[in-house]
Structures are given as structure tokens and as C-alpha cells.
C-alpha positions as CSV (number, residue, x, y, z in Angstrom):
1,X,0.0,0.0,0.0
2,X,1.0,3.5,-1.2
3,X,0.1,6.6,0.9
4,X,1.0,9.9,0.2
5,X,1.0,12.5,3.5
6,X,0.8,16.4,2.4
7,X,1.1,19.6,4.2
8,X,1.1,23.3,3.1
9,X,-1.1,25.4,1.1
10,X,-4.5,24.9,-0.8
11,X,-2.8,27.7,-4.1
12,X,-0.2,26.9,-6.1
13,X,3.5,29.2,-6.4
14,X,3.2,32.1,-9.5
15,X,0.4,30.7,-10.7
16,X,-2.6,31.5,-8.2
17,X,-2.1,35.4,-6.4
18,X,-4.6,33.6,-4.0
19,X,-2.7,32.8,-0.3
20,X,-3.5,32.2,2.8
21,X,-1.7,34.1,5.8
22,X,1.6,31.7,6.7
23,X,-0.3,32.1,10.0
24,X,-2.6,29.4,9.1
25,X,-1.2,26.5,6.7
26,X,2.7,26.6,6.1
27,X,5.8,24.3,5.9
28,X,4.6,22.4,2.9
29,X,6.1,19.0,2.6
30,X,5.1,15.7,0.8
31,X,5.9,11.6,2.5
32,X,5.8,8.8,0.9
33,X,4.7,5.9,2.3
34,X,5.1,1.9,1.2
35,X,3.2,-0.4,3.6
36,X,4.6,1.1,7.0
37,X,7.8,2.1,5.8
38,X,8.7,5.9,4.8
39,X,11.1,5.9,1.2
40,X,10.4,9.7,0.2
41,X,9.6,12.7,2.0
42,X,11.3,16.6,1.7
43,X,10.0,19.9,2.2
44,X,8.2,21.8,-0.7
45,X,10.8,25.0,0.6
46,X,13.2,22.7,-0.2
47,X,12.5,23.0,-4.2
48,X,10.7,26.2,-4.2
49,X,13.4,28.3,-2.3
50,X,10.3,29.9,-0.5
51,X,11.3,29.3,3.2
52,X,8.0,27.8,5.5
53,X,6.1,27.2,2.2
54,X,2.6,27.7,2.4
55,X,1.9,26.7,-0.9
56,X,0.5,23.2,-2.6
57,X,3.6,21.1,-1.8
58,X,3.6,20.2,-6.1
59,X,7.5,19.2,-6.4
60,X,7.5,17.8,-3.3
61,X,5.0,15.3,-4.5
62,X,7.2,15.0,-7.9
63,X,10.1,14.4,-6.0
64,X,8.6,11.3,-3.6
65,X,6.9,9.7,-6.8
66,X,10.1,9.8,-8.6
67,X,12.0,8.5,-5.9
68,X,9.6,5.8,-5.6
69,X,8.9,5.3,-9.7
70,X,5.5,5.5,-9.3
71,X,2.4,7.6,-11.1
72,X,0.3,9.9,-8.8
73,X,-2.4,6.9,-9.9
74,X,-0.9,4.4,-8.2
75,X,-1.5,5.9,-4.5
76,X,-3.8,3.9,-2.8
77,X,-4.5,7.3,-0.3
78,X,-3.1,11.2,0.0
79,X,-3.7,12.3,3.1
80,X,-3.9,16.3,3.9
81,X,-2.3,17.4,7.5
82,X,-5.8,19.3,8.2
83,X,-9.3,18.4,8.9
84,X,-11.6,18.7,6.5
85,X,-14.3,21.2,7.9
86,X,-11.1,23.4,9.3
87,X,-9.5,23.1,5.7
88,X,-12.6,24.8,4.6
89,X,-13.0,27.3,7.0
90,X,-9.4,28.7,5.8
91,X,-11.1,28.8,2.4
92,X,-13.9,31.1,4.0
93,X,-11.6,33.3,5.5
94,X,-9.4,33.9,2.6
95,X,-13.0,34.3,0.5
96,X,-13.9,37.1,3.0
97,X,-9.8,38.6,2.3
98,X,-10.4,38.7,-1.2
99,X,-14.3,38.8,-2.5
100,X,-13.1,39.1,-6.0
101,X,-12.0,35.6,-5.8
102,X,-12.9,32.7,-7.7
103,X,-12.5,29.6,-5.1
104,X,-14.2,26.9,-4.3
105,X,-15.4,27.0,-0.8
106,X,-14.5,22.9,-0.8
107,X,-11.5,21.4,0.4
108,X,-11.5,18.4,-1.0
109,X,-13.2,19.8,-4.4
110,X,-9.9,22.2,-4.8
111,X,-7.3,19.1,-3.6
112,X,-8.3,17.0,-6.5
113,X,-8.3,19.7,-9.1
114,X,-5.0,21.2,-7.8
115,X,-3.3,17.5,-8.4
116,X,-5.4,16.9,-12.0
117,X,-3.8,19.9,-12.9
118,X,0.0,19.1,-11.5
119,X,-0.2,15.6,-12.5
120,X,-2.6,15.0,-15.2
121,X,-5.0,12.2,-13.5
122,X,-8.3,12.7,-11.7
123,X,-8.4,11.6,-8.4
124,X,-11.4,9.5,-7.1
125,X,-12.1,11.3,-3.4
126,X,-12.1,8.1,-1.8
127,X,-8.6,8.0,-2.1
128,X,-8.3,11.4,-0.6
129,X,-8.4,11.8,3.2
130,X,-8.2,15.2,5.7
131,X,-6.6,14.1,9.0
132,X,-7.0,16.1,12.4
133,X,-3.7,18.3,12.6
134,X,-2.6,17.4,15.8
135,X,-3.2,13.6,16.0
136,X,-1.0,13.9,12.7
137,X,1.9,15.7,14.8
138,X,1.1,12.4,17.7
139,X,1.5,9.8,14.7
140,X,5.0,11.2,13.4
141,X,6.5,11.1,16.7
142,X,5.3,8.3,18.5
143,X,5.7,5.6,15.3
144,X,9.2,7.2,14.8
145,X,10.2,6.7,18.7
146,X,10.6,2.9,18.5
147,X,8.9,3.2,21.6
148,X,6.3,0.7,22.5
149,X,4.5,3.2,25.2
150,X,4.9,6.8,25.7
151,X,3.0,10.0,26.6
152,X,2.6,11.8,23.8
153,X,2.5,15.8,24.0
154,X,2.1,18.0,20.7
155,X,1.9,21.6,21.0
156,X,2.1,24.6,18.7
157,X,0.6,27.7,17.2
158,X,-2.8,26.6,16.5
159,X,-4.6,23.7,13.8
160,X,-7.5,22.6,13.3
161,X,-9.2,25.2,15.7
162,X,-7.0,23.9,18.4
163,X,-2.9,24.2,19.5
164,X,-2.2,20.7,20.9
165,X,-3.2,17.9,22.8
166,X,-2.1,14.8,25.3
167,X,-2.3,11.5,24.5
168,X,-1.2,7.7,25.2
169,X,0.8,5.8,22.8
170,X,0.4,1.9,22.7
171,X,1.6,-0.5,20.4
172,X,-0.4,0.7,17.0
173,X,-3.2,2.6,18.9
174,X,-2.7,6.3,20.2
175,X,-5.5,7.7,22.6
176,X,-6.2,11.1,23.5
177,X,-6.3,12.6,26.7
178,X,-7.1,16.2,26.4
179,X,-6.6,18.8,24.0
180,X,-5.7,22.3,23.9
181,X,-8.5,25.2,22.6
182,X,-6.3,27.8,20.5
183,X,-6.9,30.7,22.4
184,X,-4.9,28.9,25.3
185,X,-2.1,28.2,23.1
186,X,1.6,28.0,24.3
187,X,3.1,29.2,20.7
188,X,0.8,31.9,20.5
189,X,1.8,32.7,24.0
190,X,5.6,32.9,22.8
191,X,4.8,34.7,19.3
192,X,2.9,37.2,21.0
193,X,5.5,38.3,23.5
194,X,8.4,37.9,21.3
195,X,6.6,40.6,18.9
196,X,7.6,43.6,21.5
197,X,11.2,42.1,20.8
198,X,11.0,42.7,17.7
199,X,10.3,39.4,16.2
200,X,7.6,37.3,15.1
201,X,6.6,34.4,13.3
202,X,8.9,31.8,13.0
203,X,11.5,33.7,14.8
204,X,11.2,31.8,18.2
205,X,14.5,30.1,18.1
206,X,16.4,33.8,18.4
207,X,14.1,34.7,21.5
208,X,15.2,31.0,22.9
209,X,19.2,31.6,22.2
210,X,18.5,35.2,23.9
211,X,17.2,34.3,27.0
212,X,20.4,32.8,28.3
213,X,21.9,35.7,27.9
214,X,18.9,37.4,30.3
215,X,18.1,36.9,34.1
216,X,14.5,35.9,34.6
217,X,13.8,37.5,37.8
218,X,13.0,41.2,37.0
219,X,10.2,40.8,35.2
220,X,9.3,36.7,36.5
221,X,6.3,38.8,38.5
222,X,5.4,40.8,35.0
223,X,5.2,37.2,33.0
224,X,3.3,35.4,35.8
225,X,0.3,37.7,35.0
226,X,0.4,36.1,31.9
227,X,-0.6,32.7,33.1
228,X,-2.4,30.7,35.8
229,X,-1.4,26.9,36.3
230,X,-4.7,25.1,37.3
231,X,-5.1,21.3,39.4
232,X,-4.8,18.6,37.5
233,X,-2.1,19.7,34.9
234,X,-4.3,22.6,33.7
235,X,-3.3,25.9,32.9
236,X,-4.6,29.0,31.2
237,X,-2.8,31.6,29.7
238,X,-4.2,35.4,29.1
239,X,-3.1,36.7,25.8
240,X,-4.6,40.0,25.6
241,X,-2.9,40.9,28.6
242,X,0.7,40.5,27.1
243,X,0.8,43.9,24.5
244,X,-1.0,46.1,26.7
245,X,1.6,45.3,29.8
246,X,4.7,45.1,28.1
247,X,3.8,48.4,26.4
248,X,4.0,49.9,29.7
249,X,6.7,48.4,31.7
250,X,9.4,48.0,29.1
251,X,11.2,49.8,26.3
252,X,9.9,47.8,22.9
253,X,12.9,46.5,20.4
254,X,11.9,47.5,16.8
255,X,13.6,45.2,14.4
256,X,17.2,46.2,13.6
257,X,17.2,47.7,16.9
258,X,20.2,47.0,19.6
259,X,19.3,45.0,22.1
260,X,19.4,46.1,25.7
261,X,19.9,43.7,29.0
262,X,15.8,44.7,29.6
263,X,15.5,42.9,26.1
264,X,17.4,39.4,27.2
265,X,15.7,39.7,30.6
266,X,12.0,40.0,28.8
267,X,13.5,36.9,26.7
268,X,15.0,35.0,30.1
269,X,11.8,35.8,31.7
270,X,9.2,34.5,29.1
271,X,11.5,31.1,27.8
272,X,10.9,30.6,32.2
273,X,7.0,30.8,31.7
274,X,7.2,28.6,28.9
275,X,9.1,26.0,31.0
276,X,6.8,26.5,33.7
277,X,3.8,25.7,32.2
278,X,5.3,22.9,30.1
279,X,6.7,21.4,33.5
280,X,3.4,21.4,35.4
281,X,1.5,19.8,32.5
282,X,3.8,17.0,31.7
283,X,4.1,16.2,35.7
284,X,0.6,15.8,35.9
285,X,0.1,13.5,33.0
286,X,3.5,11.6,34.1
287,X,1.9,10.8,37.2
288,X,-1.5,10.5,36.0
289,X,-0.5,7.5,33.2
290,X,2.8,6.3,34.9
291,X,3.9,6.5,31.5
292,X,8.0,6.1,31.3
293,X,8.8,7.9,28.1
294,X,7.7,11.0,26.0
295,X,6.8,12.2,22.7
296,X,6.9,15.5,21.5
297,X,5.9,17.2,18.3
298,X,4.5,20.8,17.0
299,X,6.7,23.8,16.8
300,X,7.4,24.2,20.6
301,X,8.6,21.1,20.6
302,X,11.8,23.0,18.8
303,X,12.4,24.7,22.1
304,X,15.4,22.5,22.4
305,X,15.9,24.6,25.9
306,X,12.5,23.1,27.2
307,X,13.5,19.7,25.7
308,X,16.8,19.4,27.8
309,X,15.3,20.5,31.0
310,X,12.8,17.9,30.3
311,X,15.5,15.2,29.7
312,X,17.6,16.3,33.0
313,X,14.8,16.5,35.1
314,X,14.5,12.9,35.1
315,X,11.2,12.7,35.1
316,X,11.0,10.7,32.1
317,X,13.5,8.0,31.3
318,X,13.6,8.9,28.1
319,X,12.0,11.1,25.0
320,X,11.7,11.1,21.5
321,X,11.6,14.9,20.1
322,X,10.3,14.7,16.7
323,X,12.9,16.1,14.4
324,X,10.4,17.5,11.9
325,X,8.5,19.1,14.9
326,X,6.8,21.5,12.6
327,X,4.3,21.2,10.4
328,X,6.1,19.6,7.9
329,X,6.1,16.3,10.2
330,X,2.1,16.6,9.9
331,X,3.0,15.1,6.3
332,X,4.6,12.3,7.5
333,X,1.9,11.8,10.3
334,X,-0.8,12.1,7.7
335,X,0.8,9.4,5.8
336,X,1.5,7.1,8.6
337,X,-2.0,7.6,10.0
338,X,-4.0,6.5,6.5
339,X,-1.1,3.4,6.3
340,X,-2.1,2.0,9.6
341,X,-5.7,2.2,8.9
342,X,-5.2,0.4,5.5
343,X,-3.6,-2.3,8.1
344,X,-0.1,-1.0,7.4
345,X,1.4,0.0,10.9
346,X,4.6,1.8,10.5
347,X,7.4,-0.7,11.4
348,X,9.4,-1.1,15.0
């Protein structure tokens, strides 16, 4: 069995001035998958030069079928890192951006006729699939792990009207244990206070390698009115109240700015919250499960800061950090995901 995970965009490069905001579908990639087993996958930014893609992920898909030496016809199932109704709600919003536009407000309706016109071939739309965004970042990590039981944390941004969940690898089966509601998300948490640094989207990893440089403590009182840690591994965080505080109790970097000691200890200070919050959660669930071993996946699972406390802290004996974390490991979820229910489970 052939199965074919994508990610990225619903518009194709050049050719469509039809996009959706990077905020929303990005890092387009293409997997290939052969009865368990993974023998293509690479990023569309790869081939296109266009760094976290958000377009349709077309060479990417050239690239995995001629790796493989197979026809687009020959995939048994393609498998898009999104669910279907939240697929289409992008499509509304960017209808609303642009009235003018001629789009079809149907996901799977503008999938087939994006790959008849990449690759010549009509696509019945029972091969094509839309799976649930995060359970696609839980299937690339845990089948990767070799592990035969884990706890399984993915967290990011936001998909599929959510920005992460908790579950229980097992064997073949993964079951979830709670999930996260977007507007308590932990990367929109770190993207929104890394915008009065002078940074945004996808420049997370230069607020991380600042904070060492910073001392958490003067503003650790500043960032804890950012968040509440609730029983039971729950937490909330409050992100209207970030701009509005920062405004006026620190000096905001604009981009190409210096940076000041206030700057690293805003960065120190936050990359702390993070941890906190991270740390309570993942106790909980530990405890809760008695669950040896992690997973993680989603684009804070790139916080390789996080990641080492984690492993230092002994509290699991080991974990498996995805290493395509971002969205481009959705594609290899996706593909994973539709192998195993075709009775293809990836391999140990």
C-alpha cells in the first residue's frame, strides 16, 4: 500500500495570487509511504526556495513519486495534515480577504483539481483523506520513537481550531487525553510576546538563544500575569494581557534595533513561563499515566531549551523529540496515519 502525506497550502506558487496568511497553513512538505515504511519525504521549501512554504507542496510530490517510480495513480491514499471542515474554513476566511476571488469554498473539491492539474490524472475522493492536525503531529512522533508506550505531548501555534493535545501511545493505537483550545495556546503565548522584541513568526528560536543571555527574575512577576497553572495539569494563559503590559513596563525593540539587558531579561523571563507551564503539565500527565517515556511534536517542541530540562529532570526515562516538529512532520503523520488504517502499521 502507497500513501502519500501532504502539508502546506491549498494555491499553487506564481500561478494563483490567491494565499492564505503563513499564520494558518505553512511548511509544505510531501511523505511517501510503502506499507509502513517511509522511502520519500522533503520539504516543498526545499524545491521552491520559499522558506516555510505555504503553498501546494507540487514538487515535493514530484520528488517522492520519482523516488519511488511510481504515477500519482498508483496511491492507494493522500492524506492532507488538516481536517476537513477546518481546511474549509481557511477557504472562507481567505474568500472574506479577497471577495473578488474565484474559489471553491470545498477542500477536497480544490485538492483533486489542484493534483489533475499538477499531474494529469483525476483523483477519485475516496482515495483522498483530511486528517486532524494534531493527531498527525502524535502519529509522526510516536511511530518514529521505537517506543512501545509513551506519553505523547504535541503543542504549537494553532490547527484545526486547536494548538495541541495529550495522548497515550500503545503499540499501533494512540488515545487522546485532552486537548488544547487555540486561544490557550503555548506558541501563540511565545509569538505574542516575542513581537515587543522585535520578532515574530517563525523567529522563536532567536528569543530562545537570547534568553540565556537574560536573568529571569526582574520581570518573572510581569510574566506570571500572563498565566495561571490550574489542578490537575491545567493551565490558562491570558493573551490580551501581554501587548498592553509590556507596552508599559518596558522599552519595545523594533527590528534592527540593539538589544538592551531589559530585552534578554523580557527573553529569560518568558523562555521561564514557557518552561513553567510545560513542566506542570507533563508532571501531571506523568503521574497520571505512569507513563515512562515522551513524545513530543508541534513547533514548541523545537524549544530544544525546554526539551533538555525535560530530559535532566529525570522525570522521564527517556524522550523522543520529533525532528520535523513542525508542520512539515504533519506530512509524514498524515501518511502514517491512513497506512495504519489500510492495516499498514509503521514498522518497530
Amino acid at each position: 500500500m502507497l500513501c502519500l502525506g501532504l502539508s502546506g497550502g491549498l494555491d499553487k506558487i506564481y500561478e494563483n495570487p490567491l494565499a492564505l496568511s503563513n499564520t494558518f497553513l505553512h511548511d509544505g512538505a510531501a511523505v511517501l509511504v510503502r506499507d509502513g515504511r517511509v522511502i520519500a519525504a522533503v520539504e516543498e521549501e526545499r524545491l521552491n526556495r520559499i522558506k516555510h512554504s505555504n503553498k501546494f507542496p507540487s514538487s515535493a510530490i514530484r520528488y517522492c513519486l520519482a523516488t519511488a517510480g511510481v504515477h500519482i495513480r498508483d496511491i492507494d491514499r493522500i492524506a492532507f495534515y488538516a481536517s476537513e471542515a477546518y481546511s474549509n474554513s481557511m477557504l472562507e476566511r481567505l474568500l472574506v480577504a479577497q471577495p473578488d476571488a474565484f474559489i471553491p469554498l470545498n477542500a477536497k473539491l480544490l485538492l483533486r483539481n489542484l493534483l489533475a492539474q499538477e499531474f494529469d490524472a483525476e483523483i477519485d475522493e475516496t482515495r483522498l483523506s483530511f486528517v486532524h492536525h494534531h493527531h498527525a503531529h502524535a502519529a509522526s512522533a510516536f511511530a518514529m520513537s521505537g517506543f512501545e508506550q509513551s506519553l505523547i505531548f504535541a503543542v504549537d501555534g494553532g490547527g484545526d481550531f486547536l494548538s495541541g493535545l495529550l495522548a497515550v501511545g500503545s503499540g499501533a493505537k494512540i488515545t487522546e487525553l485532552a486537548s488544547f483550545p487555540e486561544n490557550n495556546s503555548l506558541g501563540l503565548f511565545y509569538l505574542e510576546a516575542i513581537r515587543y522584541l522585535g520578532y515574530g513568526l517563525f523567529d522563536e528560536y532567536k528569543v530562545m538563544g537570547l534568553a540565556p543571555y537574560g536573568d529571569p527574575a526582574p520581570y518573572r512577576r510581569l510574566f506570571e500575569q500572563f498565566y495561571e497553572l490550574l489542578d490537575d495539569g491545567g493551565y490558562r494563559v491570558h493573551l490580551d494581557r501581554i501587548g498592553p503590559t509590556l507596552l508599559r513596563n518596558i522599552q519595545v525593540r523594533r527590528k534592527e534595533m540593539p538589544f538592551t539587558q531589559q530585552h534578554r531579561d523580557v527573553s529569560a523571563s518568558l523562555q521561564e513561563a514557557l518552561e513553567r507551564i510545560v513542566f506542570h503539565i507533563l508532571l501531571h500527565y506523568r503521574e497520571a499515566t505512569g507513563m515512562k517515556r515522551l513524545c513530543l511534536a508541534g513547533g514548541v517542541a523545537h524549544n530544544c531549551t525546554v526539551n533538555g530540562k525535560l530530559l535532566y529532570s529525570d522525570l522521564f526515562e527517556d524522550i523522543f523529540v520529533q525532528p520535523a516538529a513542525h508542520d512539515a512532520g504533519c506530512a509524514l503523520g498524515a501518511a502514517l496515519m491512513m497506512s495504519s488504517d489500510l492495516g499498514t502499521p509503521a514498522p518497530p
